[in-house]
GUTIDO-7829 format. One record per residue (C-alpha): residue number from 1; residue in three letters; x, y, z. Coordinates in steps of 0.05 Angstrom, whole numbers, plus 5000, padded with zeros to 4 digits. Layout:
<pts>
<pt i="NUM" aa="ALA" px="X" py="Y" pz="Z"/>
...
</pts>
This chain:
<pts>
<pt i="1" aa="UNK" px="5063" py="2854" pz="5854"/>
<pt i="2" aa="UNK" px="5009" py="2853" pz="5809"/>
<pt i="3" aa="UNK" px="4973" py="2915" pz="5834"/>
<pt i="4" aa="UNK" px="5043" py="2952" pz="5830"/>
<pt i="5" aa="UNK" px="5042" py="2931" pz="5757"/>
<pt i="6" aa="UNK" px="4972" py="2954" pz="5750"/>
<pt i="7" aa="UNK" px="4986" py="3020" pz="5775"/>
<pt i="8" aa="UNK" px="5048" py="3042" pz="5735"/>
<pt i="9" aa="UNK" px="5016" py="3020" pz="5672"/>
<pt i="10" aa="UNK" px="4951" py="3061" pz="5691"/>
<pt i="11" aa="UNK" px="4994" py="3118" pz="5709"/>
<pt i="12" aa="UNK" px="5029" py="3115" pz="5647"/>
<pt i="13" aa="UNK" px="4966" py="3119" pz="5608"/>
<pt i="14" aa="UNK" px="4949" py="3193" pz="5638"/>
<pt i="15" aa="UNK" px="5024" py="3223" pz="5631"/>
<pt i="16" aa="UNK" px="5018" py="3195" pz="5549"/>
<pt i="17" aa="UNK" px="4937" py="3224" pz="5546"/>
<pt i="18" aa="UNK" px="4971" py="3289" pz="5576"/>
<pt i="19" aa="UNK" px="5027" py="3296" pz="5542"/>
<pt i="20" aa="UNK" px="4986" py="3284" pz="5472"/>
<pt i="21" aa="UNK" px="4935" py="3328" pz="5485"/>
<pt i="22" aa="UNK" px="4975" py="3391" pz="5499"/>
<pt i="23" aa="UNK" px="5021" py="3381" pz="5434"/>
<pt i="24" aa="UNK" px="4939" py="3395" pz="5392"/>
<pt i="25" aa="UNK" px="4926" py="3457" pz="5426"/>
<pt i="26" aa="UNK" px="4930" py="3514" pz="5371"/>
<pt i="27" aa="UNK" px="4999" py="3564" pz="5369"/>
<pt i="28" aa="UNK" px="4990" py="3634" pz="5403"/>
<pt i="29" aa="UNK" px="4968" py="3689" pz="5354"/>
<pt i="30" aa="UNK" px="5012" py="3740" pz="5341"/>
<pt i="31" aa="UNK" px="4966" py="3808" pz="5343"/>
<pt i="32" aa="UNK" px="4977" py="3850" pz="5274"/>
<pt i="33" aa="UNK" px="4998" py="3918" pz="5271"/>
<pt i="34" aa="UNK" px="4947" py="3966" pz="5288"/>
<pt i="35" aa="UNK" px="4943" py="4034" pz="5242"/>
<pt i="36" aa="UNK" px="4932" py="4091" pz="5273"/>
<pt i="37" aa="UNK" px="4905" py="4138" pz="5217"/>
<pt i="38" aa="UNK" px="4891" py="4133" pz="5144"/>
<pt i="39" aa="UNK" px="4938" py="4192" pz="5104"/>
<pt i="40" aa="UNK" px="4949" py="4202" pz="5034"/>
<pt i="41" aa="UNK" px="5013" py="4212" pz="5008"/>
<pt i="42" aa="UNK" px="5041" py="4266" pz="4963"/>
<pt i="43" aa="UNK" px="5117" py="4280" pz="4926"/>
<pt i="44" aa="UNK" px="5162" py="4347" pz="4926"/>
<pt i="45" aa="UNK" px="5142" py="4385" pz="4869"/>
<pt i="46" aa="UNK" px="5201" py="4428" pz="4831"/>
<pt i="47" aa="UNK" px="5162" py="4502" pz="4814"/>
<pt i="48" aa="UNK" px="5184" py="4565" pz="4794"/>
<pt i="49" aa="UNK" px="5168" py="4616" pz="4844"/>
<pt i="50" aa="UNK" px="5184" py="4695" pz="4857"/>
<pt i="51" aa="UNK" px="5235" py="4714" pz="4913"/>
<pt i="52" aa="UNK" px="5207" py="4756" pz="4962"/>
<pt i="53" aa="UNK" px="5236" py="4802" pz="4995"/>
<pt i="54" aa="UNK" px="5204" py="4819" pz="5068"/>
<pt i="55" aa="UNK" px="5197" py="4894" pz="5088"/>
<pt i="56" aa="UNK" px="5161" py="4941" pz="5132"/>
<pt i="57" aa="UNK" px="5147" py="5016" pz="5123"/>
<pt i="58" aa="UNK" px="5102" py="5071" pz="5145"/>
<pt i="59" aa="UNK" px="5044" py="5088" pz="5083"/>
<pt i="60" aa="UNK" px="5033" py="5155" pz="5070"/>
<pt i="61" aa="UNK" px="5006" py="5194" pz="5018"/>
<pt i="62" aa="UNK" px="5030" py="5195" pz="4945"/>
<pt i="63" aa="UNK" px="5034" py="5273" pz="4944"/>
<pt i="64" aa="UNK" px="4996" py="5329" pz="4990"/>
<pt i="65" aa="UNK" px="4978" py="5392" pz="4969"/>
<pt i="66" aa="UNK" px="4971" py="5451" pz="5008"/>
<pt i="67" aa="UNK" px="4917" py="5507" pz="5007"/>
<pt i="68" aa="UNK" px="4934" py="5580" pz="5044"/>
<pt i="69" aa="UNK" px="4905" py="5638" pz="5045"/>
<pt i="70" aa="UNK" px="4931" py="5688" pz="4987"/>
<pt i="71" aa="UNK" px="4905" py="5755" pz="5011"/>
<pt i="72" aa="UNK" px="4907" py="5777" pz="5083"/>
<pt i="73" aa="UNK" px="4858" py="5819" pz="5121"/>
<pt i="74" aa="UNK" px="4795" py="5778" pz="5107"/>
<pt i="75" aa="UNK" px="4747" py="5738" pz="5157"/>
<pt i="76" aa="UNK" px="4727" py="5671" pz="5142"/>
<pt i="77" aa="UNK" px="4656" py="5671" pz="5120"/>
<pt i="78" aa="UNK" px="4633" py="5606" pz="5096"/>
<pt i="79" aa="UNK" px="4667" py="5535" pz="5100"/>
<pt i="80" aa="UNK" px="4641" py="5490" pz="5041"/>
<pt i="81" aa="UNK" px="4689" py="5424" pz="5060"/>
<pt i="82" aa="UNK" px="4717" py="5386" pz="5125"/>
<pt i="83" aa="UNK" px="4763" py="5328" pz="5131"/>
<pt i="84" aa="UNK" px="4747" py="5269" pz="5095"/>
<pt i="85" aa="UNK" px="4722" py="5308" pz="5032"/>
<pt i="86" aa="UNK" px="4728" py="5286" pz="4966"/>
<pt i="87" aa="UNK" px="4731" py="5344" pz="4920"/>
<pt i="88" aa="UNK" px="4751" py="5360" pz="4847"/>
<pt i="89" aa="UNK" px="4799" py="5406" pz="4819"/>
<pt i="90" aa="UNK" px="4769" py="5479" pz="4833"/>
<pt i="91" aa="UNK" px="4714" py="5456" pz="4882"/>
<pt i="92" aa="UNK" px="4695" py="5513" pz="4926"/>
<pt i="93" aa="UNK" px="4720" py="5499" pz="4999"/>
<pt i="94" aa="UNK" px="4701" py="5569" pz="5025"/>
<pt i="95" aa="UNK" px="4695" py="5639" pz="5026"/>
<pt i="96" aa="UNK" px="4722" py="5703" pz="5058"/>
<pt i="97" aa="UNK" px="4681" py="5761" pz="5067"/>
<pt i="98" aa="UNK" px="4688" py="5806" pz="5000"/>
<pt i="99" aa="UNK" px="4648" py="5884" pz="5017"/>
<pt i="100" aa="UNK" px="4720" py="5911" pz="5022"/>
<pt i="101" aa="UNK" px="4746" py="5878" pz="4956"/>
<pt i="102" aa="UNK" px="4683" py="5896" pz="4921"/>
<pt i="103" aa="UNK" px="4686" py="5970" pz="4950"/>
<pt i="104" aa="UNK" px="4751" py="5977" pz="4918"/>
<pt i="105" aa="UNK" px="4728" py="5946" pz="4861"/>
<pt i="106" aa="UNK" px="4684" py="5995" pz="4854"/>
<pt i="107" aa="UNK" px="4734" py="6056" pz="4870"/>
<pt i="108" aa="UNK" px="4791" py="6022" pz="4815"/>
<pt i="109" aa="UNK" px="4728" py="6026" pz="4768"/>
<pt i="110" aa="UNK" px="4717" py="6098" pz="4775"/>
<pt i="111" aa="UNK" px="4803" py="6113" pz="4774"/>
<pt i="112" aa="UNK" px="4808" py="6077" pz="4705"/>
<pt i="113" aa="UNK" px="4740" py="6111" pz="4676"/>
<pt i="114" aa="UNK" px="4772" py="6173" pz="4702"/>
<pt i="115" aa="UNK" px="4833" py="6167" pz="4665"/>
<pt i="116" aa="UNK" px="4801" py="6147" pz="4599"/>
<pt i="117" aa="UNK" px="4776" py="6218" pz="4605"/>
<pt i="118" aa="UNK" px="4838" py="6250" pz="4614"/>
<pt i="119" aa="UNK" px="4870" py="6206" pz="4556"/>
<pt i="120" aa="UNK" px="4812" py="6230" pz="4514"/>
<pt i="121" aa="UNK" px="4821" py="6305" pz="4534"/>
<pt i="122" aa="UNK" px="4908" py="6298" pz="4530"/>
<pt i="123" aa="UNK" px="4892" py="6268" pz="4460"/>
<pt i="124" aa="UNK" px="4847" py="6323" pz="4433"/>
<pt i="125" aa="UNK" px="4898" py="6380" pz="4456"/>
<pt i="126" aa="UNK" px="4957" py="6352" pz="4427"/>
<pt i="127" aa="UNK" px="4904" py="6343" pz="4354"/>
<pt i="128" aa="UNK" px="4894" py="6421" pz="4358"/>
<pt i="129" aa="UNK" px="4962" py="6431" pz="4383"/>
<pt i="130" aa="UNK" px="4989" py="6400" pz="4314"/>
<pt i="131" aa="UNK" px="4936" py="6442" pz="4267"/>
<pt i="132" aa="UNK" px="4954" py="6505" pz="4300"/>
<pt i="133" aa="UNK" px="5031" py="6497" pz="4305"/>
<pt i="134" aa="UNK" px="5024" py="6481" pz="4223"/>
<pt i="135" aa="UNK" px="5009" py="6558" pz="4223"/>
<pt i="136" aa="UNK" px="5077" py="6580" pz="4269"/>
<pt i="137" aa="UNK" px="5020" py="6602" pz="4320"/>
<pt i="138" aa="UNK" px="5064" py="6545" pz="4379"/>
<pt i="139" aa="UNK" px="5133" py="6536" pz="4391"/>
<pt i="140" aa="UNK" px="5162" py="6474" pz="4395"/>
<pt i="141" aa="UNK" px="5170" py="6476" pz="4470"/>
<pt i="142" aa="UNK" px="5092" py="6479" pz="4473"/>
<pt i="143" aa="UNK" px="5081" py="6428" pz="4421"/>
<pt i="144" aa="UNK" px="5126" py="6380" pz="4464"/>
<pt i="145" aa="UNK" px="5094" py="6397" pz="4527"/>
<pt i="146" aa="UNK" px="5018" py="6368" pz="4494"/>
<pt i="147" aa="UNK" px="5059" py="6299" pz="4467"/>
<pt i="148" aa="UNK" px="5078" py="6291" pz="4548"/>
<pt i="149" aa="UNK" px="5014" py="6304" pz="4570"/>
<pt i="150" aa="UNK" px="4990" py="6255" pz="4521"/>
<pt i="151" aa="UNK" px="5035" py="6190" pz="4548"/>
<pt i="152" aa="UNK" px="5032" py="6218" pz="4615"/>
<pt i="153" aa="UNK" px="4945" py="6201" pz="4602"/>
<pt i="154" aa="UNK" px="4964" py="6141" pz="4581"/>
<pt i="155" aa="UNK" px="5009" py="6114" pz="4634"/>
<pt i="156" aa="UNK" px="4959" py="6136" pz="4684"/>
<pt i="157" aa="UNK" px="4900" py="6100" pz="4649"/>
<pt i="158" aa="UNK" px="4956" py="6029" pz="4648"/>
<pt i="159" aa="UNK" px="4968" py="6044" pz="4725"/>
<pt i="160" aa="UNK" px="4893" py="6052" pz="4738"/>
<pt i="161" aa="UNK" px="4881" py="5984" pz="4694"/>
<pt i="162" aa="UNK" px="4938" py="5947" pz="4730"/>
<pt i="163" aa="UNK" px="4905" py="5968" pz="4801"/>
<pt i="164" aa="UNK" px="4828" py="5945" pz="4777"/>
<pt i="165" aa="UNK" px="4871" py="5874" pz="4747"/>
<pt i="166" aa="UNK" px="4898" py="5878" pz="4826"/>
<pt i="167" aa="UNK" px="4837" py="5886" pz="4860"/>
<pt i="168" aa="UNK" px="4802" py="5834" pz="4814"/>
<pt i="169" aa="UNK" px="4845" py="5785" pz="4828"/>
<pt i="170" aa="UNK" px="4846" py="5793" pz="4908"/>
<pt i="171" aa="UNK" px="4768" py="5792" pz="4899"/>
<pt i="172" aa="UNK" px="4778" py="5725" pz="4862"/>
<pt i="173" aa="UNK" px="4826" py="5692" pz="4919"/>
<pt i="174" aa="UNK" px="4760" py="5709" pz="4973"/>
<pt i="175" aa="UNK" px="4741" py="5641" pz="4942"/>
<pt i="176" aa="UNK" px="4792" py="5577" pz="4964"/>
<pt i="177" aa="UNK" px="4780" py="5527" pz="4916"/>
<pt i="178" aa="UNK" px="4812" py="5459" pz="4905"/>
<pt i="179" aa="UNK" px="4875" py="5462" pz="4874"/>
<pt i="180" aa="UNK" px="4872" py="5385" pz="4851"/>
<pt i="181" aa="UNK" px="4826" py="5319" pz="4856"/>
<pt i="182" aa="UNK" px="4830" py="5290" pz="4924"/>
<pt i="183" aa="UNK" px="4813" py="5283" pz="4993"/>
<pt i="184" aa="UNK" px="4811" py="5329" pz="5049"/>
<pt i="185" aa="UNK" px="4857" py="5305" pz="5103"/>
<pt i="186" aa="UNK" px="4868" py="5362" pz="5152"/>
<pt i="187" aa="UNK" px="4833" py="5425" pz="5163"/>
<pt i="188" aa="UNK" px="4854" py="5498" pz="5197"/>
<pt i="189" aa="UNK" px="4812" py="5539" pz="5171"/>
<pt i="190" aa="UNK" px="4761" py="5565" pz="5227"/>
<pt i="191" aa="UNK" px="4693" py="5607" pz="5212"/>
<pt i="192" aa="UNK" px="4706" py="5679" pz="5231"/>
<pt i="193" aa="UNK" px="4780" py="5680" pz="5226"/>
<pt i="194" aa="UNK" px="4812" py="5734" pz="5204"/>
<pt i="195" aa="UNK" px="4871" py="5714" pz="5155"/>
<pt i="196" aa="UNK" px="4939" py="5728" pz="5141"/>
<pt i="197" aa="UNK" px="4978" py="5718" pz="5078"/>
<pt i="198" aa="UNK" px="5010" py="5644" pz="5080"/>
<pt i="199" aa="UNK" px="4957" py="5620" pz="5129"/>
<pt i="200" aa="UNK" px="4945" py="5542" pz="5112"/>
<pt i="201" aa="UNK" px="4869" py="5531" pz="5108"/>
<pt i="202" aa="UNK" px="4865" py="5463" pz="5083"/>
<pt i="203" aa="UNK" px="4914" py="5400" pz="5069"/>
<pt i="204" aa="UNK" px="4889" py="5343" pz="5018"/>
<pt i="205" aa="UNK" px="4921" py="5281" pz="4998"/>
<pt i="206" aa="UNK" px="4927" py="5293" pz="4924"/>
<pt i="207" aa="UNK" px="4875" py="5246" pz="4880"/>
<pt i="208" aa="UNK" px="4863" py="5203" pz="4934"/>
<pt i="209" aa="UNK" px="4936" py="5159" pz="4923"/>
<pt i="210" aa="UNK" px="4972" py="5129" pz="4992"/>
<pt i="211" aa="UNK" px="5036" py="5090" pz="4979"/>
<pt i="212" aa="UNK" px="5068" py="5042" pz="5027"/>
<pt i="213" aa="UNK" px="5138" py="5059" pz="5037"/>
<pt i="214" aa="UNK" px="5180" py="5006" pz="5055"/>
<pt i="215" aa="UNK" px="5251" py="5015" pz="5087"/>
<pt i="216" aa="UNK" px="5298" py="4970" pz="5052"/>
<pt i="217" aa="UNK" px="5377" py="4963" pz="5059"/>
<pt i="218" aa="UNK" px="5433" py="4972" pz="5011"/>
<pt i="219" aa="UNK" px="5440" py="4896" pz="4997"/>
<pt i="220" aa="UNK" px="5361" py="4885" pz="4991"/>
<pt i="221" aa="UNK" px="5358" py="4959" pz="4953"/>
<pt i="222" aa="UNK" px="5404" py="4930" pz="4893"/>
<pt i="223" aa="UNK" px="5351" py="4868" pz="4880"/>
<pt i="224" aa="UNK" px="5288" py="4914" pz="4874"/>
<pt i="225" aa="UNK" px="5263" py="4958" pz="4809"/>
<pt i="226" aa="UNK" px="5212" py="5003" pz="4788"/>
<pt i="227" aa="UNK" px="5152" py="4956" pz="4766"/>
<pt i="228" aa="UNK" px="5156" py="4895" pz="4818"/>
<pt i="229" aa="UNK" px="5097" py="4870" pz="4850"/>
<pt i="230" aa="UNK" px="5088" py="4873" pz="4924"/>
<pt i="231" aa="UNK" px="5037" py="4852" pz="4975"/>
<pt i="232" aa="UNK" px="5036" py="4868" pz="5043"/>
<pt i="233" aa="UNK" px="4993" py="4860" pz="5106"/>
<pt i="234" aa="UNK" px="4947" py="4924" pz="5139"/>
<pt i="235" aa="UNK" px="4939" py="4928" pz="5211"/>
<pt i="236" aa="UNK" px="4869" py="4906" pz="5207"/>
<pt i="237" aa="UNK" px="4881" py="4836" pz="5166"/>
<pt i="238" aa="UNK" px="4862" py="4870" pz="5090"/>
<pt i="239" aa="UNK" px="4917" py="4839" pz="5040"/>
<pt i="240" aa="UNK" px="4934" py="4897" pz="4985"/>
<pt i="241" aa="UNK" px="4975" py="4878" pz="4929"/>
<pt i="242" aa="UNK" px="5019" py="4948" pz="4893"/>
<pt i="243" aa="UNK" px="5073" py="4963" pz="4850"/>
<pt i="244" aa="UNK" px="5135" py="4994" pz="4860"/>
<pt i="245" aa="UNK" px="5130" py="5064" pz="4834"/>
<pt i="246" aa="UNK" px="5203" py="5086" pz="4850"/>
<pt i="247" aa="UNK" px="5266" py="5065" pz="4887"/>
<pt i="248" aa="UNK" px="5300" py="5121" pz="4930"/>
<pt i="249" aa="UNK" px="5371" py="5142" pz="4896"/>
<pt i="250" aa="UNK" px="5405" py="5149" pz="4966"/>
<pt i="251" aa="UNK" px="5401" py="5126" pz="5035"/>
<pt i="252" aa="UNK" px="5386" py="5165" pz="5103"/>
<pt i="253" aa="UNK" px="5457" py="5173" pz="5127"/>
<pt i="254" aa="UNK" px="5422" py="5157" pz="5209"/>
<pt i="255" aa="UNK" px="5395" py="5092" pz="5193"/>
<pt i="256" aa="UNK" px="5424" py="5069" pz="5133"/>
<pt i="257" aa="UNK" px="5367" py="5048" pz="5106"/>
<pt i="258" aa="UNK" px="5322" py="5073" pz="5034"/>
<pt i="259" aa="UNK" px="5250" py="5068" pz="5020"/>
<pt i="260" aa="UNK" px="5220" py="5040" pz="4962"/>
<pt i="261" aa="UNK" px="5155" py="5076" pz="4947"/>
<pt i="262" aa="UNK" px="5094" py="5025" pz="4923"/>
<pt i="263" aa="UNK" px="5032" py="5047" pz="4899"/>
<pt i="264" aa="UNK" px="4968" py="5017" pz="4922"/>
<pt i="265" aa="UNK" px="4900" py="5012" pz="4889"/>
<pt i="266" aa="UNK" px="4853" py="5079" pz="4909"/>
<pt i="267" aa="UNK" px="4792" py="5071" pz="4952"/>
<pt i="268" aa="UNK" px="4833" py="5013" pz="4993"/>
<pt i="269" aa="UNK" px="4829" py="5008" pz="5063"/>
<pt i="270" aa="UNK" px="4902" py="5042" pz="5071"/>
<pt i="271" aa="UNK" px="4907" py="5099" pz="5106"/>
<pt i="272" aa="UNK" px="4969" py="5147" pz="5119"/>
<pt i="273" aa="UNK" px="4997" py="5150" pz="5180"/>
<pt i="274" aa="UNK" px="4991" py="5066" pz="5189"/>
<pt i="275" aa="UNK" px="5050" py="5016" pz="5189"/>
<pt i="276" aa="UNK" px="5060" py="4945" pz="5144"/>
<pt i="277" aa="UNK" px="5096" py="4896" pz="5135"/>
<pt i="278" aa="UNK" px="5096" py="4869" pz="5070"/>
<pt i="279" aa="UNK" px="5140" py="4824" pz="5010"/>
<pt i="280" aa="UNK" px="5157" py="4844" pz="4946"/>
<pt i="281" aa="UNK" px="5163" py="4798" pz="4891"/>
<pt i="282" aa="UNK" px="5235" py="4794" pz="4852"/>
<pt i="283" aa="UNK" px="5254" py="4745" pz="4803"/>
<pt i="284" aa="UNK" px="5232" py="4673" pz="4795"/>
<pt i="285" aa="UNK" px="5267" py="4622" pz="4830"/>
<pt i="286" aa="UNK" px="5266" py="4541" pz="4824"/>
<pt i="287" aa="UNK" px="5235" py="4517" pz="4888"/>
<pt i="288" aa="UNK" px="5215" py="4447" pz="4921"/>
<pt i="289" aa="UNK" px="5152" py="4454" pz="4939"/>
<pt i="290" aa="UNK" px="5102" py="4409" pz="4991"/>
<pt i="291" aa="UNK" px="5028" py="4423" pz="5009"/>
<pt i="292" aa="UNK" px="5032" py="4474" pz="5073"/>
<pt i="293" aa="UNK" px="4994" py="4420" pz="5109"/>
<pt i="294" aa="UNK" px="5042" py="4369" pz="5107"/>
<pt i="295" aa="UNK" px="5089" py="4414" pz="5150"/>
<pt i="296" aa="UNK" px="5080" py="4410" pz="5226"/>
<pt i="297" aa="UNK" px="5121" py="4452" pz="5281"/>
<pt i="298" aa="UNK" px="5144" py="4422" pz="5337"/>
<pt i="299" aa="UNK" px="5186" py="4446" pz="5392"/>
<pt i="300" aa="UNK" px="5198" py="4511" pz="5343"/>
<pt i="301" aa="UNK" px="5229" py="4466" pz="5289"/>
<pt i="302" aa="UNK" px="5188" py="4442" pz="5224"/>
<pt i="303" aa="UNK" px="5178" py="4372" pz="5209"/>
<pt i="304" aa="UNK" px="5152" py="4327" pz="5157"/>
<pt i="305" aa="UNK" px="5134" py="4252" pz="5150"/>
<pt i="306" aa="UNK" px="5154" py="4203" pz="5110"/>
<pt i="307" aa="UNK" px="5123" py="4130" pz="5092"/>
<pt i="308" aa="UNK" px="5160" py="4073" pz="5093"/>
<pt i="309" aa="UNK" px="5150" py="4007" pz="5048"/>
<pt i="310" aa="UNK" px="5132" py="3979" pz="5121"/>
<pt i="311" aa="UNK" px="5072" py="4029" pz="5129"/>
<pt i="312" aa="UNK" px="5107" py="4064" pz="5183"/>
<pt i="313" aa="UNK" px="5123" py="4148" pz="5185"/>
<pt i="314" aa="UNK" px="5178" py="4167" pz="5199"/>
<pt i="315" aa="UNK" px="5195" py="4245" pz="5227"/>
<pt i="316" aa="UNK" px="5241" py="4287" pz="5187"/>
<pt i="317" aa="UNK" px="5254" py="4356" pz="5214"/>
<pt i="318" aa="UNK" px="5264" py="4404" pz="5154"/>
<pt i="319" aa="UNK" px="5280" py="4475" pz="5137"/>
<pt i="320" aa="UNK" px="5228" py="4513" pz="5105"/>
<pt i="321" aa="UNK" px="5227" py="4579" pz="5059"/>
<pt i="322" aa="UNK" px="5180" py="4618" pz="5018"/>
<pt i="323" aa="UNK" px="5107" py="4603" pz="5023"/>
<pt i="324" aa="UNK" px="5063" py="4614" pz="4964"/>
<pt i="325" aa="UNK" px="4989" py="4596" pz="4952"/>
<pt i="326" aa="UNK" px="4976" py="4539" pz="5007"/>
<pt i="327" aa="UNK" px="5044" py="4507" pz="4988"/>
<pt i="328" aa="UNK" px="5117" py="4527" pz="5026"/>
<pt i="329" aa="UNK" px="5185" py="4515" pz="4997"/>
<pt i="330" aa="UNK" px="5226" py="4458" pz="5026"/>
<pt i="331" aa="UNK" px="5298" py="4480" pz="5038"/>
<pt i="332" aa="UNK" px="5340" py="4423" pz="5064"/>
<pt i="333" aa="UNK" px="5319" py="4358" pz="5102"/>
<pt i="334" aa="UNK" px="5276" py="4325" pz="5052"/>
<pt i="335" aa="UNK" px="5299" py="4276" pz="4992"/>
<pt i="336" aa="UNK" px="5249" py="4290" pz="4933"/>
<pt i="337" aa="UNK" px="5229" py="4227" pz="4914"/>
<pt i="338" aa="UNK" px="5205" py="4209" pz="4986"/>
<pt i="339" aa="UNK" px="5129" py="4195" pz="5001"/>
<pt i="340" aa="UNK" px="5101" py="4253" pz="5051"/>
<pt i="341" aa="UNK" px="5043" py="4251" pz="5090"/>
<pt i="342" aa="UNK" px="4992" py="4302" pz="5063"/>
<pt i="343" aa="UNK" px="4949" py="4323" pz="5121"/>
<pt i="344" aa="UNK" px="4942" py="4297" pz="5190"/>
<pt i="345" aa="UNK" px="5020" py="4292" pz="5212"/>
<pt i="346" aa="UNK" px="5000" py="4324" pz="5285"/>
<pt i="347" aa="UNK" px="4963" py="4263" pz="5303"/>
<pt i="348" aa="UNK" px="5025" py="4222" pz="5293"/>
<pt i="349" aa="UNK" px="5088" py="4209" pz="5316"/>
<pt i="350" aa="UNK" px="5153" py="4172" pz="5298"/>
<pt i="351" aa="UNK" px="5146" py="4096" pz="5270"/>
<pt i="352" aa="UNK" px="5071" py="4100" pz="5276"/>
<pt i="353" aa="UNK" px="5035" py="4050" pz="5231"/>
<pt i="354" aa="UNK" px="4980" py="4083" pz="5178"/>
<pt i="355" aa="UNK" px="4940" py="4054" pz="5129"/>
<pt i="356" aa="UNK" px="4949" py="4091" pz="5056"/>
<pt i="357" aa="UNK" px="4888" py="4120" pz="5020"/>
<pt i="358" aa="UNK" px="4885" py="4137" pz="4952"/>
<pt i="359" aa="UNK" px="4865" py="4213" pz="4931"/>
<pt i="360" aa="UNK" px="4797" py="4206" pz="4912"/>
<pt i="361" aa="UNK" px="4796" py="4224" pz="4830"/>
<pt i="362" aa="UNK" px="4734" py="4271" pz="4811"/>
<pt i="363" aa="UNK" px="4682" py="4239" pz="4771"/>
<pt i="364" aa="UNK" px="4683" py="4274" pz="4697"/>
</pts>
């Protein structure tokens, strides 16, 4: 009985040394939050910015002028420019061959000298025609008939005159010259060619000025005016800024559409015959306003995040607007006074946990 005793007491002993050493053992841990990237944070700004208006168009140049031939029966005999010329107003381009214009140079020369002489002569008979008919020695009839011979001399000598003036100016159009500053931008004329009046020789874009004209509708026509600043894109990357120089009046009655002619800055990178796409700048409009790098796209829509007073994003899907020097307008979606991720929201994702750092401040 007394081992029985013994036992239970001893047994007793290890359930209480059990029991009391499990209620010291330390609680469980509870692992923190773990961030997974440090942002900053930035607010909606309210700014002023210009509407823009989005267009495309063809550019082409601001005026062309055309050079032809003025005289027909002439070769080509010398070619002084080619495409891509820059000339001045009256630069030579070339020459037709001038021995015929210079022969009849000549022969007009010899016509009017000729009728000087028969001015002279006409004038001297009607002086002794006058002295003797004082005496009753010449009727009337023969007095008359040396006054006609007299302006007959004369109209002879202006036709003779008039036909040298002629042949002087034909002899002048054997040069082609520039008929304004500009550029060469198409050429015809071939050595050795014989010409015909009206024959285009040469085409130049007039002082070297291309425009981008961009094709507007009649609700975006109404909102634009002579003056208004517009950028637009070439198809090699170059950014041009212009202004508009003139707003068409009517509308093509095909398309219903109008162009709006901008001027762009000479010796650009534009060329005519390429095609833009461009904005133009109306008037200023209030806009809320976030760093372009806070906006992500996912799944074609635009989001933003958001922290929390828990240090947790969350995803807000937005609608975005105009975008203006590394900043884009916030539409709808987004209440202003709101914390938004700067940079860095396509590493994260809904409810993540980030640890806040503080835009470093540049030391004066």
């Amino acid at each position: 009985m007394r081992k029985i005793l013994l036992a239970v007491a001893v047994l007793t002993v290890v359930i209480v040394l059990i029991y009391l050493r499990r209620g010291a053992e330390p609680p469980a841990v509870t692992a923190p939050n773990v961030s997974s990237l440090s942002v900053e944070v930035v607010q909606a700004r309210r700014q002023l910015w210009p509407q823009l208006l989005s267009a495309s168009g063809a550019l082409a140049p601001w005026q062309e002028a055309v050079i032809n031939a003025e005289t027909s029966g002439l070769r080509i005999a010398s070619l002084e420019a080619d495409v891509g010329s820059r000339v001045k107003k009256g630069q030579l381009l070339a020459t037709l061959a001038s021995e015929t214009v210079l022969a009849e140079e000549s022969k007009q020369q010899a016509v009017v000298a000729q009728a000087v002489a028969n001015l002279e002569q006409a004038n001297s008979n009607d002086r002794r025609a006058r002295v003797v008919g004082q005496g009753g020695a010449l009727s009337e009839q023969q007095r008359e008939d040396y006054r006609i011979k007299v302006a007959t001399a004369k109209a002879d000598l202006a036709g003779a005159r008039a036909e040298l003036q002629t042949t002087r100016i034909r002899l002048k159009q054997t040069r082609i010259v520039a008929v304004d500053d500009g550029i060469i931008s198409s050429r015809t004329a071939l050595l050795g060619k014989v010409l015909s009046a009206g024959d285009e020789l040469f085409r130049l874009v007039r002082e070297g000025r291309i425009e981008w004209q961009a094709e507007l509708d009649s609700r975006q026509l109404a909102r634009v005016q002579t003056g208004q600043l517009a950028r637009l894109i070439l198809p090699g990357g170059q950014s041009l800024e212009g202004r508009v120089r003139l707003v068409s009046p009517t509308l093509n009655n095909k398309t219903s559409r109008a162009l709006v002619y901008v001027s762009l800055p000479e010796d650009s990178a534009a060329r005519a015959g390429m095609y833009a796409s461009g904005q133009i700048e109306l008037g200023p409009r209030e806009a809320v306003t976030v760093p372009d790098t806070a906006v992500i796209l996912r799944d074609g829509r635009s989001y933003v995040f958001t922290l929390g007073d828990d240090m947790r994003v969350v995803q807000r899907p937005v609608e975005v607007g105009r975008r203006l020097q590394q900043a884009v307008e916030i539409l709808s979606g987004l209440n202003e006074p709101a914390r938004i991720v700067r940079a860095g929201g396509a590493f994260l994702n809904d409810g993540a946990s980030v640890t806040l750092v503080q835009p470093q401040v540049a030391q004066p």
